[in-house]
VMD Tcl script that builds the backbone (N, CA, C; Angstrom):
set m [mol new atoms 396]
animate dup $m
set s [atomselect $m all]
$s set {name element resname resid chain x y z} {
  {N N UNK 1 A -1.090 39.936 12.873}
  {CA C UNK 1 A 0.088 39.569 13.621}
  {C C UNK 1 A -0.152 38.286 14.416}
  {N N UNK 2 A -1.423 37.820 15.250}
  {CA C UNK 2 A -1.445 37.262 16.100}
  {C C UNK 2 A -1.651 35.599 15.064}
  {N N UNK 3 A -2.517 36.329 13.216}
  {CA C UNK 3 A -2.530 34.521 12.883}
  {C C UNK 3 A -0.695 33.915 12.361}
  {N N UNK 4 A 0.046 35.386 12.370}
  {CA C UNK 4 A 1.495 34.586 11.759}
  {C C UNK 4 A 1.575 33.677 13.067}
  {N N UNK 5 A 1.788 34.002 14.373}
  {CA C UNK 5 A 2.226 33.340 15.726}
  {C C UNK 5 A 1.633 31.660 15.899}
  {N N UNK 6 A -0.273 32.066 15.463}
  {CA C UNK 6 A 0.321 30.273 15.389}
  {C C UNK 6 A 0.398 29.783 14.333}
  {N N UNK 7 A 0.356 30.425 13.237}
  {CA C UNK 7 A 0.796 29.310 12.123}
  {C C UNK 7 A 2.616 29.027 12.603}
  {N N UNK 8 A 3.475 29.828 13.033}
  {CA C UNK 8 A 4.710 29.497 13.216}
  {C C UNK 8 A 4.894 28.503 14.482}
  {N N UNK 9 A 3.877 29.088 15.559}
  {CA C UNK 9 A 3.481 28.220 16.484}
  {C C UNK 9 A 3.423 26.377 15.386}
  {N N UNK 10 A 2.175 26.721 14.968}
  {CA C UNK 10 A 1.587 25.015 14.454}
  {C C UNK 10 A 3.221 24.594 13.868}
  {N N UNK 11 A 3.718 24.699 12.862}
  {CA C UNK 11 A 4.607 24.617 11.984}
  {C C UNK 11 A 5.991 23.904 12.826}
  {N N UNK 12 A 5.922 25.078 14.162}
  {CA C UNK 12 A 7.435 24.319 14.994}
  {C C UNK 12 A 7.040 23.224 15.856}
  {N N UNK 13 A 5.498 23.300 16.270}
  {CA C UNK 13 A 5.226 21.823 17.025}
  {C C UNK 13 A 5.089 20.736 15.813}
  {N N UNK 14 A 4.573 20.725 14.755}
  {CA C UNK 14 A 4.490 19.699 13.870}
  {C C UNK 14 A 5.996 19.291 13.208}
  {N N UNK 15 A 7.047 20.151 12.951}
  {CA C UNK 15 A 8.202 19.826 13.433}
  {C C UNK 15 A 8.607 19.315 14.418}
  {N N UNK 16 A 8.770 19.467 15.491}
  {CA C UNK 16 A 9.316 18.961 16.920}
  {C C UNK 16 A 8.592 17.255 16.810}
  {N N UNK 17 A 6.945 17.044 16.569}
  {CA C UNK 17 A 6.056 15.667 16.672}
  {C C UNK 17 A 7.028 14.977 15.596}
  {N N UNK 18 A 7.375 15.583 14.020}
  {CA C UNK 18 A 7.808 14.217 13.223}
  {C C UNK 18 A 9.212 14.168 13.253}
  {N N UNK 19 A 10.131 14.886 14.414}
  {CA C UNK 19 A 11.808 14.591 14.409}
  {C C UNK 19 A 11.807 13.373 15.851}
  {N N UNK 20 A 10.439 14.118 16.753}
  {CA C UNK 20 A 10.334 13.734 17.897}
  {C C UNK 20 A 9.892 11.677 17.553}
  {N N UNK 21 A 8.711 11.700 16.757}
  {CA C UNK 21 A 8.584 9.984 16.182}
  {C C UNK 21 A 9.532 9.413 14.854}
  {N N UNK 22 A 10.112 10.107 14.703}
  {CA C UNK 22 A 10.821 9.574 13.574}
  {C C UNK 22 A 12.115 8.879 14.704}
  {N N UNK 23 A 12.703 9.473 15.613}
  {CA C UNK 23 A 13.732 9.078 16.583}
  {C C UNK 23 A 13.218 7.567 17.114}
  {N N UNK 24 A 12.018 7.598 18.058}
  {CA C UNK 24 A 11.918 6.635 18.632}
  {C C UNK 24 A 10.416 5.637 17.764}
  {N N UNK 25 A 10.974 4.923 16.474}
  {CA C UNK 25 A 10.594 3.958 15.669}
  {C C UNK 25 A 10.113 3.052 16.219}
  {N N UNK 26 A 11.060 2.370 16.733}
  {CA C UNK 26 A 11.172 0.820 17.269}
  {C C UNK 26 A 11.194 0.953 18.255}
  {N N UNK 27 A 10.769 1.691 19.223}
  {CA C UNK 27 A 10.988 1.549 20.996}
  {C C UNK 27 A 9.912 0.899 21.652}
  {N N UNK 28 A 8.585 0.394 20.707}
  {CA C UNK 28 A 7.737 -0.470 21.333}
  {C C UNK 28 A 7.677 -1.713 21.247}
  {N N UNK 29 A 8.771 -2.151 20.250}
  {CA C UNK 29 A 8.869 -3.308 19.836}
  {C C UNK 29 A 9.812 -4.070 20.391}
  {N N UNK 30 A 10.292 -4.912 21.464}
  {CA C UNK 30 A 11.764 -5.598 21.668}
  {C C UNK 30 A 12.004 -6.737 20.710}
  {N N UNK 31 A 13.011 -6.717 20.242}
  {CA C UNK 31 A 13.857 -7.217 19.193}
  {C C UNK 31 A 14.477 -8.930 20.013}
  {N N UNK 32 A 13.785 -9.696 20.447}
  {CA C UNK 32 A 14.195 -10.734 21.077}
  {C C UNK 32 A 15.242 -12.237 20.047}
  {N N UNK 33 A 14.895 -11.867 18.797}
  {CA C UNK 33 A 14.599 -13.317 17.655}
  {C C UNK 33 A 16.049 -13.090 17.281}
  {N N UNK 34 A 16.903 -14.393 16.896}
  {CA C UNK 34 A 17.518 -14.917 16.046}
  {C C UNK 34 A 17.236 -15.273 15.061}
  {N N UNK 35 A 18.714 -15.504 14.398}
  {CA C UNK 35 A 18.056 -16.211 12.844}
  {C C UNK 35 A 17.542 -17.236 12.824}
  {N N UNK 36 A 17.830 -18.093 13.823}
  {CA C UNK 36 A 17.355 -19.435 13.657}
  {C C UNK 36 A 15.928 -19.568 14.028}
  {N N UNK 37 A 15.563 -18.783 14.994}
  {CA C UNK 37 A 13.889 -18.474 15.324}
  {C C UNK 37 A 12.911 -17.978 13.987}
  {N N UNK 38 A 13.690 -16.964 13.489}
  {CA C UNK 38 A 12.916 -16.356 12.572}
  {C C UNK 38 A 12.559 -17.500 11.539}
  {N N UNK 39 A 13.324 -18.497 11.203}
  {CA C UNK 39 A 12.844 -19.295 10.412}
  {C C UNK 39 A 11.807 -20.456 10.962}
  {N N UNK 40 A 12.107 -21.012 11.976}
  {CA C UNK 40 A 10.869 -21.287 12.664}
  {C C UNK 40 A 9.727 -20.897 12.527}
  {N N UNK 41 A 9.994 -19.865 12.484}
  {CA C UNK 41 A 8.178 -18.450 12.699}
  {C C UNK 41 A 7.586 -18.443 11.299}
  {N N UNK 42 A 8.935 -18.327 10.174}
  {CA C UNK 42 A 8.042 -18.494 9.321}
  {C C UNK 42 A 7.880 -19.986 8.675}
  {N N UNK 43 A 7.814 -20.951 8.830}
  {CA C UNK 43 A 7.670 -22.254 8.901}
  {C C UNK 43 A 6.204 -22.093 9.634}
  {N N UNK 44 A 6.402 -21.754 10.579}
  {CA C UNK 44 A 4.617 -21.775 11.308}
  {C C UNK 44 A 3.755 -20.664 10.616}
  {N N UNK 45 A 4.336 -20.056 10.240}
  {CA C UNK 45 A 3.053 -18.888 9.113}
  {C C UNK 45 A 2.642 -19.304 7.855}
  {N N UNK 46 A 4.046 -20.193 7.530}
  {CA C UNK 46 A 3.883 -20.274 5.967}
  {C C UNK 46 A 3.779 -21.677 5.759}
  {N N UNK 47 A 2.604 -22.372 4.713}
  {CA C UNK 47 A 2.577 -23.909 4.548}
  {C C UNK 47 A 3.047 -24.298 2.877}
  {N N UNK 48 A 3.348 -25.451 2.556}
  {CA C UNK 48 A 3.958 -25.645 1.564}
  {C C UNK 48 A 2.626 -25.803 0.592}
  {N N UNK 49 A 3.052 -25.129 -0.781}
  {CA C UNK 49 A 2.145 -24.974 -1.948}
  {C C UNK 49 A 1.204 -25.968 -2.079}
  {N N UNK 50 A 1.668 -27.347 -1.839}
  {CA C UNK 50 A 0.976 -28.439 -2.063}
  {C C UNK 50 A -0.393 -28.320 -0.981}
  {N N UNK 51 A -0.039 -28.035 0.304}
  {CA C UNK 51 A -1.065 -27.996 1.651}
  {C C UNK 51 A -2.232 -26.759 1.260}
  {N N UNK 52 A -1.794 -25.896 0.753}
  {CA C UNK 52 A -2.379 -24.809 0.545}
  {C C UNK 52 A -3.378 -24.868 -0.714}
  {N N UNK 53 A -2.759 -25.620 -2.144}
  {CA C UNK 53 A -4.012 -25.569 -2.615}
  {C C UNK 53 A -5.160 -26.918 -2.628}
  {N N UNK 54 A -4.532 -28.120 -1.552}
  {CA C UNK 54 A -5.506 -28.880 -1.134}
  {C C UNK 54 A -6.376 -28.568 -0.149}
  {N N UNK 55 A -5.910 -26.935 0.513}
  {CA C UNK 55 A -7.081 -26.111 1.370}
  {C C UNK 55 A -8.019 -25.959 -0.087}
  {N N UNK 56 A -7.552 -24.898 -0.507}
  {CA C UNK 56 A -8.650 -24.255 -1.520}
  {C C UNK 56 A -9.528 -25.275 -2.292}
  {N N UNK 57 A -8.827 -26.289 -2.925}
  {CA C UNK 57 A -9.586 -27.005 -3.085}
  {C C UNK 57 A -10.975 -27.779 -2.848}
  {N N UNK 58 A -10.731 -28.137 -1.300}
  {CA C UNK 58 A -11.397 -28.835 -0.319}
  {C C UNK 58 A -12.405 -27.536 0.047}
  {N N UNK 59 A -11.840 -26.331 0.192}
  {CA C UNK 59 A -13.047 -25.095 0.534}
  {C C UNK 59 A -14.162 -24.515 -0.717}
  {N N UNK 60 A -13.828 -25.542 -2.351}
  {CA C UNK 60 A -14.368 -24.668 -3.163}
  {C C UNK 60 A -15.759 -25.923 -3.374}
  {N N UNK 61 A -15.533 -27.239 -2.856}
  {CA C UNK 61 A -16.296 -28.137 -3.261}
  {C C UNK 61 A -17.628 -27.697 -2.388}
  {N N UNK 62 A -18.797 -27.564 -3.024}
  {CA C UNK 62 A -19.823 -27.719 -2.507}
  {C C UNK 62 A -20.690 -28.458 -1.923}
  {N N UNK 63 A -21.660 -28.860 -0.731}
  {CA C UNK 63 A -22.616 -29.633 -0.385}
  {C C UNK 63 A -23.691 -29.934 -1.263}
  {N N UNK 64 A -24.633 -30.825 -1.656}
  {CA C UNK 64 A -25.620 -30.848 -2.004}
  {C C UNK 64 A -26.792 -30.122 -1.122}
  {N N UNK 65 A -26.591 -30.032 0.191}
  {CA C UNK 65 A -27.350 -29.462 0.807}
  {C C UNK 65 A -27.320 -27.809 0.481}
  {N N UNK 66 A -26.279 -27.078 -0.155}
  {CA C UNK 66 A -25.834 -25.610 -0.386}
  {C C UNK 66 A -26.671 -25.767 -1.528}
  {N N UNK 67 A -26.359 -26.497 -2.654}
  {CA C UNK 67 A -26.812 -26.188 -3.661}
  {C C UNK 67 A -28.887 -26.151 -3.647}
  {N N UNK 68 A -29.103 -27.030 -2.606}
  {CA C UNK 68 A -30.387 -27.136 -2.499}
  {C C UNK 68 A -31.109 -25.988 -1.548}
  {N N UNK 69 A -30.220 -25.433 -0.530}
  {CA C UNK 69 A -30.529 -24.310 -0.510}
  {C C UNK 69 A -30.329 -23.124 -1.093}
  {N N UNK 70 A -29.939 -23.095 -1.992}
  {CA C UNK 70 A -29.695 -21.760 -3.079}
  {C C UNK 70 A -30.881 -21.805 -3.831}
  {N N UNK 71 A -31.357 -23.517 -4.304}
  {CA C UNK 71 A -32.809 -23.232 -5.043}
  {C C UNK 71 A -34.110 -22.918 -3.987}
  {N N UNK 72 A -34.049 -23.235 -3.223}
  {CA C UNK 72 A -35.304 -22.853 -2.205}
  {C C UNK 72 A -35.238 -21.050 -2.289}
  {N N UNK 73 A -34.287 -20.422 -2.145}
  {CA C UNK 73 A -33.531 -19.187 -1.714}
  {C C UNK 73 A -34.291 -18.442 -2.584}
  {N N UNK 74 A -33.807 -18.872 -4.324}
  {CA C UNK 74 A -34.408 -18.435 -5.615}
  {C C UNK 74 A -36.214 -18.821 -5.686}
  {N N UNK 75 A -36.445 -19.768 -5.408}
  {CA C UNK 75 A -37.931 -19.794 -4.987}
  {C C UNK 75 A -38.729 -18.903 -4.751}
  {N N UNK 76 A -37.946 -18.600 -2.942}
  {CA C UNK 76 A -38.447 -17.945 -2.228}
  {C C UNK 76 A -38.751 -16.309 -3.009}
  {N N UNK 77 A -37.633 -15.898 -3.446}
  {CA C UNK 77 A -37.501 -14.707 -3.926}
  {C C UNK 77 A -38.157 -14.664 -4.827}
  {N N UNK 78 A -38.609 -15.464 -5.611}
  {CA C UNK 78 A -39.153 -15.346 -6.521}
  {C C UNK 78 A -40.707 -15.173 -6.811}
  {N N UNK 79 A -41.454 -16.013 -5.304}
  {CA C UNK 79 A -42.634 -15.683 -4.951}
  {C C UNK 79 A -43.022 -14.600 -4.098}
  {N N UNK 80 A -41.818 -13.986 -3.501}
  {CA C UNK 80 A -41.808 -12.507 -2.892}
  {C C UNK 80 A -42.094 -12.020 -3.946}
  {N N UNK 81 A -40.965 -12.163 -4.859}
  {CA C UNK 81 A -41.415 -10.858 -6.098}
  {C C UNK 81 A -42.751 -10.605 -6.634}
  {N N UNK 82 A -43.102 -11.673 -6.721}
  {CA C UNK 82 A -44.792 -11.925 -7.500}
  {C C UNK 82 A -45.469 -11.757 -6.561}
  {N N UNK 83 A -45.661 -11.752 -5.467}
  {CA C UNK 83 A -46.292 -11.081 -4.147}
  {C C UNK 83 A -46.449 -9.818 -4.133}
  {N N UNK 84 A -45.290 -9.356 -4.405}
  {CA C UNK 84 A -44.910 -7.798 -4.509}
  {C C UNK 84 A -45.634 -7.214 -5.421}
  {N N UNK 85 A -45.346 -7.789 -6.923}
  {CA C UNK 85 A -46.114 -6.799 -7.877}
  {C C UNK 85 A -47.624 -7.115 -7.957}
  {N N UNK 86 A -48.033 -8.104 -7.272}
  {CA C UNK 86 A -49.741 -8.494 -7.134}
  {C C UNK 86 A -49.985 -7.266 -6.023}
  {N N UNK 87 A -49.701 -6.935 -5.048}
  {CA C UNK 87 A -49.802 -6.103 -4.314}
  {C C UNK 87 A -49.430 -5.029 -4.538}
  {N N UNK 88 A -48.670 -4.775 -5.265}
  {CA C UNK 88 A -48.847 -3.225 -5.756}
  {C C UNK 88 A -49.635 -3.118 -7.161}
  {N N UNK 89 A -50.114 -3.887 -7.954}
  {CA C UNK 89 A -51.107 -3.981 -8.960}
  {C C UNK 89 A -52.796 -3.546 -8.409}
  {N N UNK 90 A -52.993 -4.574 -7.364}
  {CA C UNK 90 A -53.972 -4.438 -6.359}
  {C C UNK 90 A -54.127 -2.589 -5.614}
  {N N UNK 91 A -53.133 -2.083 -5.272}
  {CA C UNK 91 A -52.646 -0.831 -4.699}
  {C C UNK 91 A -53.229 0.362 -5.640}
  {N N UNK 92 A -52.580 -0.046 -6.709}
  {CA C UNK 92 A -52.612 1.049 -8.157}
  {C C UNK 92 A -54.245 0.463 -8.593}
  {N N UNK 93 A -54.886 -0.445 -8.741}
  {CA C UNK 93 A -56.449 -0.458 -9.377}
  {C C UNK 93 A -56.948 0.315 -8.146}
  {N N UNK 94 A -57.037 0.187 -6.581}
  {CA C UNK 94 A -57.414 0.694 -5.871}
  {C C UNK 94 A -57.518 2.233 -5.822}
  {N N UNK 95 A -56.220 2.771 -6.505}
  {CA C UNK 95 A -56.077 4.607 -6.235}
  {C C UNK 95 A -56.878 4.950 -6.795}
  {N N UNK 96 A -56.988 3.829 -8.068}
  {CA C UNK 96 A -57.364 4.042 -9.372}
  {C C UNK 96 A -58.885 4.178 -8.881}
  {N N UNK 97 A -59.294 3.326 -8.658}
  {CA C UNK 97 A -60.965 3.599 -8.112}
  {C C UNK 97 A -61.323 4.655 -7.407}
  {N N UNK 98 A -60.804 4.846 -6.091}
  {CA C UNK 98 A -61.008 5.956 -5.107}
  {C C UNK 98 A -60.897 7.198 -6.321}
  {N N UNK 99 A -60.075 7.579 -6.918}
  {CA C UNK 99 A -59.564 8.565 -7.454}
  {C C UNK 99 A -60.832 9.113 -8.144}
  {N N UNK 100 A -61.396 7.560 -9.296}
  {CA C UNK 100 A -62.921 7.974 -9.869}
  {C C UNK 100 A -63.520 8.257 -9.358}
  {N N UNK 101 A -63.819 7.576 -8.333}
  {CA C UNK 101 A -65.014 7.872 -7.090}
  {C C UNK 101 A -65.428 9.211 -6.631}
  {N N UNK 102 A -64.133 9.345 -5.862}
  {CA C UNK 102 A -64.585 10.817 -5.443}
  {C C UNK 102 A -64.415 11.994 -6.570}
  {N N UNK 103 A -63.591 11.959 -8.109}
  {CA C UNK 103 A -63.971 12.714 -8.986}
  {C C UNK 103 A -65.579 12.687 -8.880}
  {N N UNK 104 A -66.173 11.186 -9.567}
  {CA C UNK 104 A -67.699 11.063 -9.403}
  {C C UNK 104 A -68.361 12.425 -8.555}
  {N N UNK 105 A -67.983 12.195 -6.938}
  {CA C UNK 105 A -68.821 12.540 -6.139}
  {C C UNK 105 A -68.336 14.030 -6.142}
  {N N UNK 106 A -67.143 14.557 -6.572}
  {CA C UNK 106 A -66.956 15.885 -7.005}
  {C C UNK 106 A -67.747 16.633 -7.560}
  {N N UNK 107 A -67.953 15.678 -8.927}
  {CA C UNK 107 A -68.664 16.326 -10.198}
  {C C UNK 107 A -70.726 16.410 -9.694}
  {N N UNK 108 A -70.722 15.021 -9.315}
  {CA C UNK 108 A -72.582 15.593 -8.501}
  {C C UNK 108 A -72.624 16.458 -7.662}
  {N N UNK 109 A -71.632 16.674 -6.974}
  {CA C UNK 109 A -71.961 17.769 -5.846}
  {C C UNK 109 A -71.822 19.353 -6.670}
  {N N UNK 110 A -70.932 19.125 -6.929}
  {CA C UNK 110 A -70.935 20.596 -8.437}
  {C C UNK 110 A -72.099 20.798 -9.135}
  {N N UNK 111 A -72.553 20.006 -9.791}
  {CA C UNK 111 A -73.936 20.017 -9.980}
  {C C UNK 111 A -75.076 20.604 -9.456}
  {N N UNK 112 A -75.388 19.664 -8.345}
  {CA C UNK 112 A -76.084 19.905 -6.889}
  {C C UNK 112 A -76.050 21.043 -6.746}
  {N N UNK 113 A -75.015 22.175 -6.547}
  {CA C UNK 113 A -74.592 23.274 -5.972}
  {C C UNK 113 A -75.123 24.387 -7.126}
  {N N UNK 114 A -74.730 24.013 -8.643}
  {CA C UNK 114 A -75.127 24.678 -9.080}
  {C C UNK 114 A -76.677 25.076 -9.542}
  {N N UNK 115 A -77.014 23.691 -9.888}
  {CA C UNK 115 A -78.734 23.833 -9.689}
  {C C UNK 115 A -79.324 24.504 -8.411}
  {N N UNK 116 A -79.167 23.962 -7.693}
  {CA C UNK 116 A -79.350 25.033 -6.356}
  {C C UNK 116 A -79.284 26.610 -6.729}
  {N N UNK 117 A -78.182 26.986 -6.844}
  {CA C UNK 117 A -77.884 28.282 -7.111}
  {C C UNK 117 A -79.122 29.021 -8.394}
  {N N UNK 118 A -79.128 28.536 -9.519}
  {CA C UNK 118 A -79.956 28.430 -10.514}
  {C C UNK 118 A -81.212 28.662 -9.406}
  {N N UNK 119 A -81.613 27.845 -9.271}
  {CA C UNK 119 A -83.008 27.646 -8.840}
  {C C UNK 119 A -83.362 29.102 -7.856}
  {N N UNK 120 A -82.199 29.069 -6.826}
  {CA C UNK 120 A -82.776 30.258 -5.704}
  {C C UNK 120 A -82.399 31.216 -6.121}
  {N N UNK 121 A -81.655 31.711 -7.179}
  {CA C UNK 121 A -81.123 33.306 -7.799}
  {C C UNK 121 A -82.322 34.044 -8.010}
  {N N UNK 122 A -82.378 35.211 -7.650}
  {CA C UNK 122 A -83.380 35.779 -7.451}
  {C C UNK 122 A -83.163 37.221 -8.607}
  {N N UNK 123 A -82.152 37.552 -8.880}
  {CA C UNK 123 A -81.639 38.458 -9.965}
  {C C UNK 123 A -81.501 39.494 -9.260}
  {N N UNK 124 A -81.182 39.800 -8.518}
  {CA C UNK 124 A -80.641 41.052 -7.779}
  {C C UNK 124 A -79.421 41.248 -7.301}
  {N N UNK 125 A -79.110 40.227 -6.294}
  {CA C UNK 125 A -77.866 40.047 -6.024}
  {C C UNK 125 A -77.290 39.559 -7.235}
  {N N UNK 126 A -75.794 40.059 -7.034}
  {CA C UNK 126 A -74.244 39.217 -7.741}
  {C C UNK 126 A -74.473 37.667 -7.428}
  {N N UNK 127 A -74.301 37.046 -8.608}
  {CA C UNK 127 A -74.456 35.836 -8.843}
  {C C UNK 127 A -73.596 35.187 -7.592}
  {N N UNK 128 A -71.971 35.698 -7.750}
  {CA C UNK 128 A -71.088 34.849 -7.247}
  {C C UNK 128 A -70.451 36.066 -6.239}
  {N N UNK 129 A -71.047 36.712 -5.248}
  {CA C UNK 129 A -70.685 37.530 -4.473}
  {C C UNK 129 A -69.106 37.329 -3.577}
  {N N UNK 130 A -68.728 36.441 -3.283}
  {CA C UNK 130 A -67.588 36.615 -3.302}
  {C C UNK 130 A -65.774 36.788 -4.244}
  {N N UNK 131 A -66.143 37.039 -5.468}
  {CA C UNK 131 A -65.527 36.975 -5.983}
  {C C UNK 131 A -65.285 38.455 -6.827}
  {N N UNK 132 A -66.492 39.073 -6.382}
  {CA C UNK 132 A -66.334 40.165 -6.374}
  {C C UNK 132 A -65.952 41.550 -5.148}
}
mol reanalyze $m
mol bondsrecalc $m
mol representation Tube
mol addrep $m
């Protein structure tokens, strides 16, 4: 019972908000202009075809100085890049070593451990007593 109340609730205020702004449209706006203004206004907004594409024009021509910084730009990036993969080439032989290495020092110490073991087994005890 109590969710019909506000959905009828929501329903008559969201009614009342779009009869309530649909009424007052234009009440922030004062309406001051004539016709003869309005053309004025758009005279100052609007420039003749000719003005407009001797903007674009004039905005599409480039500097020599743009174009010479676009090649420095590509340069630059370009010896980043090769920076980049020298340093991560350098990165990857490096894992690459450590990785042998301590396999290496894995595999002697395994060794080590087991000769040891070998050597002091005495045949009485369980070889590998914890695993049993």
């Amino acid at each position: 019972m109590s969710w019909a109340r506000v959905f009828v609730l929501s329903v008559l205020t969201t009614l009342f908000v779009i009869t309530f702004f649909s009424l007052v449209e234009g009440a922030a706006v004062r309406d001051d202009s004539k016709a003869s203004d309005a053309k004025g206004a758009a005279q100052q907004v609007f420039m003749p075809e000719s003005d407009a594409s001797n903007f674009f024009k004039r905005r599409n021509r480039r500097s020599v100085q743009y174009y010479e910084f676009l090649a420095e730009q590509r340069v630059k990036m370009a010896a980043d890049e090769r920076r980049r993969e020298y340093n991560e080439e350098q990165r990857n032989e490096y894992e690459n070593y450590v990785e042998e290495d301590r396999d290496e020092v894995n595999e002697r110490s395994r060794e080590t451990n087991e000769q040891f073991r070998e050597f002091h087994y005495d045949g009485l005890s369980p070889r590998y007593y914890w695993f049993h």
